[in-house]
MARKEPA-374655 format. One record per residue (C-alpha): x, y, z; residue number from 0; residue in three letters. Coordinates in pm, whole numbers. Layout:
+--------+--------+--------+-----+-----+
!     xx !     yy !     zz !   k !   r !
+--------+--------+--------+-----+-----+
!      X !      Y !      Z ! NUM ! ALA !
...
+--------+--------+--------+-----+-----+
# end
This chain:
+--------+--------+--------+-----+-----+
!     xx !     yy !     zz !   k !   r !
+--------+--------+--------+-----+-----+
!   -454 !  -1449 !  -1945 !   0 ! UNK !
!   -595 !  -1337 !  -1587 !   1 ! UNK !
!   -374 !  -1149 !  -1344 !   2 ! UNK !
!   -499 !  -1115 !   -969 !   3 ! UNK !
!   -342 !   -748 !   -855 !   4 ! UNK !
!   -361 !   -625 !   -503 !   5 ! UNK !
!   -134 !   -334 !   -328 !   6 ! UNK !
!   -139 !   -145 !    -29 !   7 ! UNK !
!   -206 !   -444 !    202 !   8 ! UNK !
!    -28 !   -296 !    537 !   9 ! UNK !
!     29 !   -548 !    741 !  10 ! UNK !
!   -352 !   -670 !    697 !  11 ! UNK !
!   -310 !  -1011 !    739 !  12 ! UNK !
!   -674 !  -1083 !    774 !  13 ! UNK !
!   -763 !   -894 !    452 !  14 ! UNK !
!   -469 !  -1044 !    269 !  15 ! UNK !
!   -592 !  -1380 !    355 !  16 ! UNK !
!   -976 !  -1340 !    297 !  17 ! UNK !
!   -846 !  -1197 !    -93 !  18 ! UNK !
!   -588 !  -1475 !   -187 !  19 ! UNK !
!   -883 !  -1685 !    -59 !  20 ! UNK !
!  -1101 !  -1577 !   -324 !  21 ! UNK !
!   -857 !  -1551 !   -552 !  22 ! UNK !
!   -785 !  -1915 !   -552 !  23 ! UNK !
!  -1119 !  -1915 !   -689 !  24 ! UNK !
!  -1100 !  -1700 !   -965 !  25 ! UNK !
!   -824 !  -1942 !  -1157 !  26 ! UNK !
!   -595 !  -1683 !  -1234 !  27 ! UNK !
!   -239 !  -1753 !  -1435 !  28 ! UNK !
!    -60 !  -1435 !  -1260 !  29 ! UNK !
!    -46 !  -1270 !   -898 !  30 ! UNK !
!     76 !   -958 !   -828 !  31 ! UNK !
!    137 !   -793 !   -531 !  32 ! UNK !
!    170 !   -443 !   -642 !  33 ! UNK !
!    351 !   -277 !   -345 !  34 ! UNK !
!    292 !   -145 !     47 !  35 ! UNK !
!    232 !   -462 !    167 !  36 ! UNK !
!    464 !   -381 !    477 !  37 ! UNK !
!    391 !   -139 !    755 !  38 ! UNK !
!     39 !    -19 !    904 !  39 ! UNK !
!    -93 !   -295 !   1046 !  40 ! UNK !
!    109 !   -471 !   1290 !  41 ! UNK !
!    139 !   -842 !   1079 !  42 ! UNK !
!    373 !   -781 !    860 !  43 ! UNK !
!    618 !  -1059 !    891 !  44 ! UNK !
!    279 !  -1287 !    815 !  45 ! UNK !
!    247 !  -1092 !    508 !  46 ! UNK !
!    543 !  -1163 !    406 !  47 ! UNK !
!    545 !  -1469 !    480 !  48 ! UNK !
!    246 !  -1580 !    324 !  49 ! UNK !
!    338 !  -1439 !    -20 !  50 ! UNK !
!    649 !  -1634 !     26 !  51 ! UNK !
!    485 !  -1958 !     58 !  52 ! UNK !
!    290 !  -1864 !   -255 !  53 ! UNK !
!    359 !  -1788 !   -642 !  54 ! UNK !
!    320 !  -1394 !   -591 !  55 ! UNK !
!    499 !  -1180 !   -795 !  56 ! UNK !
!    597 !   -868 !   -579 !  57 ! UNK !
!    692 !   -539 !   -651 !  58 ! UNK !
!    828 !   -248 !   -454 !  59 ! UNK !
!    608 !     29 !   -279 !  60 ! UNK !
!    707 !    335 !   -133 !  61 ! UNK !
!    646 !    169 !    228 !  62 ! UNK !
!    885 !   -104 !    121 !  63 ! UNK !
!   1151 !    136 !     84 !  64 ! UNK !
!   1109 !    317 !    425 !  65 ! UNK !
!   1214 !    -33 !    574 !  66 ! UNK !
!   1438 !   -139 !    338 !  67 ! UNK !
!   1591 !    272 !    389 !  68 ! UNK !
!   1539 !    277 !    743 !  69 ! UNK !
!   1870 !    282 !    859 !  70 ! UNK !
!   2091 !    385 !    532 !  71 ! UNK !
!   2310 !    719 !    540 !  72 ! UNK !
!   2091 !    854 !    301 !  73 ! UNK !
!   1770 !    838 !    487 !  74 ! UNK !
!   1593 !   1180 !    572 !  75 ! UNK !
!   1696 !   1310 !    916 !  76 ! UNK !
!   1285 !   1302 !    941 !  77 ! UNK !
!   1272 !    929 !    979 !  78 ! UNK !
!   1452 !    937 !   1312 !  79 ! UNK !
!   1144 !   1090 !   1455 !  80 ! UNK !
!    835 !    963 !   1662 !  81 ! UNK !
!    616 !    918 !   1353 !  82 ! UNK !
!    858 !    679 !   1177 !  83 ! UNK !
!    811 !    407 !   1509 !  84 ! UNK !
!    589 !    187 !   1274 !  85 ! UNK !
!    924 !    122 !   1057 !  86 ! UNK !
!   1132 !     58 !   1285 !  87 ! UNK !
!    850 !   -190 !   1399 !  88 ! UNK !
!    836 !   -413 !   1076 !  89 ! UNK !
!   1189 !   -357 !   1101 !  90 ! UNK !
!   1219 !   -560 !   1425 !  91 ! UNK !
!    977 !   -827 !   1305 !  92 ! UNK !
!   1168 !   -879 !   1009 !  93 ! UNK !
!   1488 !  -1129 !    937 !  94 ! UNK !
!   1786 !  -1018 !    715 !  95 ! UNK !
!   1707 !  -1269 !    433 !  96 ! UNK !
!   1342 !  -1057 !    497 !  97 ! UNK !
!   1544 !   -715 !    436 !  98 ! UNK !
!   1728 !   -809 !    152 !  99 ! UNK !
!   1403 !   -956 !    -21 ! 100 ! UNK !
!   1241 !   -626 !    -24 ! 101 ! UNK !
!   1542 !   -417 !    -40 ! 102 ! UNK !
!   1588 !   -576 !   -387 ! 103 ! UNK !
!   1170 !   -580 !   -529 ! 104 ! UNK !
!   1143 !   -432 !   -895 ! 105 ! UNK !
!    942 !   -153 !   -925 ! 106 ! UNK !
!    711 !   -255 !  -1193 ! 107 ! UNK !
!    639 !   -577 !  -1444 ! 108 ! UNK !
!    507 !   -575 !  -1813 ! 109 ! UNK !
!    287 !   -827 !  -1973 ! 110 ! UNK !
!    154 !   -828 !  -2329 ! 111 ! UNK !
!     51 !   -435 !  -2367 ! 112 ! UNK !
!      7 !   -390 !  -2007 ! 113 ! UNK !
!    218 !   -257 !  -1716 ! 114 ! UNK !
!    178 !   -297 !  -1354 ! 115 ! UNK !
!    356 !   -106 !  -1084 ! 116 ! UNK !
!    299 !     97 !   -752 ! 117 ! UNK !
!    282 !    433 !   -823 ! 118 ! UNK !
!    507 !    459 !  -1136 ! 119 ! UNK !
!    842 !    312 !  -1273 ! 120 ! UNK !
!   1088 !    496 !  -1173 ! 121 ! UNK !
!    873 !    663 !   -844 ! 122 ! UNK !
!    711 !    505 !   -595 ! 123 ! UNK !
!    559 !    803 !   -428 ! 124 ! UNK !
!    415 !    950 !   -716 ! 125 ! UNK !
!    106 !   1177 !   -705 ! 126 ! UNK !
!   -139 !   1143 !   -971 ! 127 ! UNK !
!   -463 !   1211 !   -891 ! 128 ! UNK !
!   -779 !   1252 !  -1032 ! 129 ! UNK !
!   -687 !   1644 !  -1097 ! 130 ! UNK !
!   -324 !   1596 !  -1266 ! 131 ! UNK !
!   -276 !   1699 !  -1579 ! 132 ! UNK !
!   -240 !   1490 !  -1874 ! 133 ! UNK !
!    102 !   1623 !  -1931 ! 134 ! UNK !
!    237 !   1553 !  -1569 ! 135 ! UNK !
!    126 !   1147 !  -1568 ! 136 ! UNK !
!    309 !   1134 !  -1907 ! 137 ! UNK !
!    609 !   1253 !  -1775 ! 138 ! UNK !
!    582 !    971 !  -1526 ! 139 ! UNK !
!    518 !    696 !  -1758 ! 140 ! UNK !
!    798 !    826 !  -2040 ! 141 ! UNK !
!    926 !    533 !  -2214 ! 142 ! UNK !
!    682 !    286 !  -2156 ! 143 ! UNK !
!    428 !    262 !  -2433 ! 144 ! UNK !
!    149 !     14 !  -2280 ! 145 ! UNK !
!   -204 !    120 !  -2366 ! 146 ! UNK !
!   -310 !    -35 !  -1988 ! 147 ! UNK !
!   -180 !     68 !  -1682 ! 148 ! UNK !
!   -234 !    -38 !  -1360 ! 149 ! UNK !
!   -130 !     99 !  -1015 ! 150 ! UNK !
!   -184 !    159 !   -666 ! 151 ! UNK !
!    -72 !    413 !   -411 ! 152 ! UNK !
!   -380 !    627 !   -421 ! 153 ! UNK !
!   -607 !    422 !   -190 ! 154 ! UNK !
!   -868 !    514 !   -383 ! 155 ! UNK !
!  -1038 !    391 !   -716 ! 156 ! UNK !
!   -910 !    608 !   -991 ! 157 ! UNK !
!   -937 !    578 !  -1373 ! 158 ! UNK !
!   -789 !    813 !  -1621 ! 159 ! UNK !
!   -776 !    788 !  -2008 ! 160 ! UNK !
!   -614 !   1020 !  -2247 ! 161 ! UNK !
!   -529 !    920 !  -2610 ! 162 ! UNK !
!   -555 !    541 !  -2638 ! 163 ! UNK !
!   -427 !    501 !  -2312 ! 164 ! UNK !
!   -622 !    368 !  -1970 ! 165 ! UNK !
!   -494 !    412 !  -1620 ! 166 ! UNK !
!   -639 !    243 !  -1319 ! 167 ! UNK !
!   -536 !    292 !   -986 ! 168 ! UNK !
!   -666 !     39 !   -823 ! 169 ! UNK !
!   -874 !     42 !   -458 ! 170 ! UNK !
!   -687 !    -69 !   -110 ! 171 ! UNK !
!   -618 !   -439 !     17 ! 172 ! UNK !
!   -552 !   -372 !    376 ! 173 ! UNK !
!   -615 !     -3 !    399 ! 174 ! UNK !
!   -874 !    152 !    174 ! 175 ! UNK !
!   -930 !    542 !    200 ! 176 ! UNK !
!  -1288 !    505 !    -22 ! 177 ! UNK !
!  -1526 !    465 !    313 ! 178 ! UNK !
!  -1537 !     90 !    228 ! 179 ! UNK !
!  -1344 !    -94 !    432 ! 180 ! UNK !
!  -1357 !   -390 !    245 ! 181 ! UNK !
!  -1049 !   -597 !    109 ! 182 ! UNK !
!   -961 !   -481 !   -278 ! 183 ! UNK !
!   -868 !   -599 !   -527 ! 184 ! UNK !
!   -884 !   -645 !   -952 ! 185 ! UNK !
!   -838 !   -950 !  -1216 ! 186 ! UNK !
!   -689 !   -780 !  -1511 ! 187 ! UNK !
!   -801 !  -1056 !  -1878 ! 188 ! UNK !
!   -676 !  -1034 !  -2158 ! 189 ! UNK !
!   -947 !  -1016 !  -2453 ! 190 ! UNK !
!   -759 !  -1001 !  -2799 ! 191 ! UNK !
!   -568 !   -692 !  -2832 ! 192 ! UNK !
!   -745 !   -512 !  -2481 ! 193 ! UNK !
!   -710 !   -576 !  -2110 ! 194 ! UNK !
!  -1013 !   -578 !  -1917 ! 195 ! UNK !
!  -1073 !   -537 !  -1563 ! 196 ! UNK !
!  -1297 !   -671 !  -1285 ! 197 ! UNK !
!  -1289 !   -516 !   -918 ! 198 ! UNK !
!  -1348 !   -733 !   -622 ! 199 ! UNK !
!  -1458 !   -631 !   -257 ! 200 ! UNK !
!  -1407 !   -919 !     14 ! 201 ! UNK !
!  -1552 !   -959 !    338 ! 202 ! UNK !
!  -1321 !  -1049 !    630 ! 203 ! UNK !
!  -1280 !   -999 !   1025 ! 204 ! UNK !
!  -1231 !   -665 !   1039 ! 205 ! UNK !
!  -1229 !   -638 !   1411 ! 206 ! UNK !
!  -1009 !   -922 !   1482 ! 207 ! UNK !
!   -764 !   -665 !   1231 ! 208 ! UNK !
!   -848 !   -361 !   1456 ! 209 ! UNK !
!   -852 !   -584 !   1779 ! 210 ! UNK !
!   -505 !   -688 !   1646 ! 211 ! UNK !
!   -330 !   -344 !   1718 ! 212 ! UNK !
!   -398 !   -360 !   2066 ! 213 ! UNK !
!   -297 !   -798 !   2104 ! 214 ! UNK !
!    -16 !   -765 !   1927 ! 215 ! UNK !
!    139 !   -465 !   2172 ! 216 ! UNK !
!    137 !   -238 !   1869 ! 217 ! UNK !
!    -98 !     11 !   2017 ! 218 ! UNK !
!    198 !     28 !   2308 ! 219 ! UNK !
!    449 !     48 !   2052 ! 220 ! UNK !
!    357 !    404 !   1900 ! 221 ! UNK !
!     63 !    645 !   1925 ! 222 ! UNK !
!     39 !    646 !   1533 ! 223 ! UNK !
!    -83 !    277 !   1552 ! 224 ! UNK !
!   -419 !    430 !   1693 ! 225 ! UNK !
!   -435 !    679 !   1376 ! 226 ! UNK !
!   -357 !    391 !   1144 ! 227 ! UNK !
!   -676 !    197 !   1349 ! 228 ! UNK !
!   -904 !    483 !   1254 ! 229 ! UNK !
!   -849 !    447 !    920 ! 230 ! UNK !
!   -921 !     72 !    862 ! 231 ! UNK !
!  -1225 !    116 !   1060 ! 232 ! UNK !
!  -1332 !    459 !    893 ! 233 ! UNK !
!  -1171 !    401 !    524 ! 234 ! UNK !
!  -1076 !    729 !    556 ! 235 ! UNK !
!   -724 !    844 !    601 ! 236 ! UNK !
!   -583 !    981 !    923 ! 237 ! UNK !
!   -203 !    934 !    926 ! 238 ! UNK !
!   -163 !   1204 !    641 ! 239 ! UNK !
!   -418 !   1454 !    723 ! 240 ! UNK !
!   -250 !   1409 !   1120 ! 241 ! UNK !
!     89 !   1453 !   1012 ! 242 ! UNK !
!     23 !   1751 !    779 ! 243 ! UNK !
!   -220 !   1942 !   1090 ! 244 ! UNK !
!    107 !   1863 !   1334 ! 245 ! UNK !
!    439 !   1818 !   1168 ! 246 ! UNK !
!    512 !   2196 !   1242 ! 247 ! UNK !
!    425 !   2144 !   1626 ! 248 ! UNK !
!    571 !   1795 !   1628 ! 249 ! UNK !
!    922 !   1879 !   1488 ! 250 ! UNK !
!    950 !   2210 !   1726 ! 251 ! UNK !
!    850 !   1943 !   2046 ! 252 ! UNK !
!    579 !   2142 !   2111 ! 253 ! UNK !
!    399 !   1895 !   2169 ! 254 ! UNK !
!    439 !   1500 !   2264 ! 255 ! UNK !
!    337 !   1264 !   1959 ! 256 ! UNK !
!     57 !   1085 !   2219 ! 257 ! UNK !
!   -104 !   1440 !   2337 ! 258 ! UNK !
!    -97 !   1532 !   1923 ! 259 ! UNK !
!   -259 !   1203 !   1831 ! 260 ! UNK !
!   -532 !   1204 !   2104 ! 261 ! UNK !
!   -636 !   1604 !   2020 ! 262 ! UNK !
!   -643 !   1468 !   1657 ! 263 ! UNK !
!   -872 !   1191 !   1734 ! 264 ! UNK !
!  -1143 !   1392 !   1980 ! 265 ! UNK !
!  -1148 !   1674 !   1695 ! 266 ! UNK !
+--------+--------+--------+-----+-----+
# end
């Protein structure tokens, strides 16, 4: 068996198409879209869309839950605020079939010995890094006893073993955070009793992506679009390391959101 998984495609419509281009090559049984591919970029709705049109299994990220969330009573009081515009934005592009679709993803799918998910089953915001102890990333995988795991969230390449178990957080689609900005993504075979894995990097417009903040109106939309353009050009992040220098400021309106994102992008 061969299983295609990509995450964290943003609203990267050009990067989504350039890898389910090249995926069509591979011959793969299995596609899955392991999570965040909502909200970044300003394409979401063709995202979504295209998935739709295709046999793509797709599972919930932590992004998909802001938008599903947006507008629940048990939404944080934060995601009222100036940095949470690029919700509502998908949120506007979106239809309620769209809404329910995503507001009812599973968080994670097993195949023979292997388990595939966004950041873990039951969390799709958790942290494991390359520094987390052994002890902490078993707590988040108690109860499933796969020997592979795959995931996303990180942005970054990351593999961890302990025991008899491998973990491999897999690269970016849309958005990588590695300094290589190209699309990501891995074909997970099966070869008797162990799962293999094969990482591809895919050339695609990646100015017509950037140039598509600014067409689109996103650019007009928010201030944070221009963060989130830094960091497909870059493959760096932006939006957390922004967020974390000015949240203080930013909740206290001591300064606008625009003003805070154009220091942060001269420093």
């Amino acid at each position: 068996m061969r299983i295609a998984v990509l995450a964290d495609v943003h609203g990267n419509i050009h990067a989504l198409e350039a890898s389910l281009e090249e995926i069509e090559k591979q011959k793969v049984d299995k596609i899955v879209l392991a999570g965040d591919l909502l909200n970044g970029l300003p394409n979401s709705k063709a995202c979504l869309d295209l998935i739709n049109s295709k046999n793509i299994i797709y599972l919930q990220g932590n992004h998909e839950r802001y938008v599903f969330d947006h507008n629940s009573k048990d939404a944080p009081e934060s995601w009222k605020s100036e940095n949470f515009a690029p919700v509502r934005w998908v949120r506007e592009k979106l239809t309620q079939t769209n809404l329910e679709q995503i507001a009812n993803l599973e968080m994670y799918i097993q195949f023979d010995n292997l388990l595939i998910t966004h950041a873990a089953p039951n969390d799709d915001y958790a942290r494991i890094r390359a520094d987390s102890s052994i002890l902490k990333i078993k707590k988040y995988f108690e109860g499933f006893n796969h020997n592979f795991i795959v995931k996303a969230h990180n942005h970054i390449w990351l593999e961890i073993k302990w025991e008899n178990k491998k973990l491999l957080s897999i690269g970016a689609n849309g958005l990588p955070m590695d300094g290589n900005a190209q699309a990501q993504f891995i074909i997970a075979e099966k070869r008797s009793k162990n799962w293999g894995f094969e990482k591809f990097f895919i050339d695609y417009d990646l100015l017509a992506a950037a140039k598509s903040i600014e067409d689109t109106g996103y650019a007009n939309y928010t201030p944070m679009a221009l963060l989130t353009k830094q960091e497909l050009l870059k493959a760096r992040a932006c939006v957390y390391p922004f967020v974390m220098e000015y949240a203080r400021a930013l909740a206290n309106k001591e300064i606008s959101l625009k003003k805070a994102v154009d220091k942060f992008l001269d420093s």
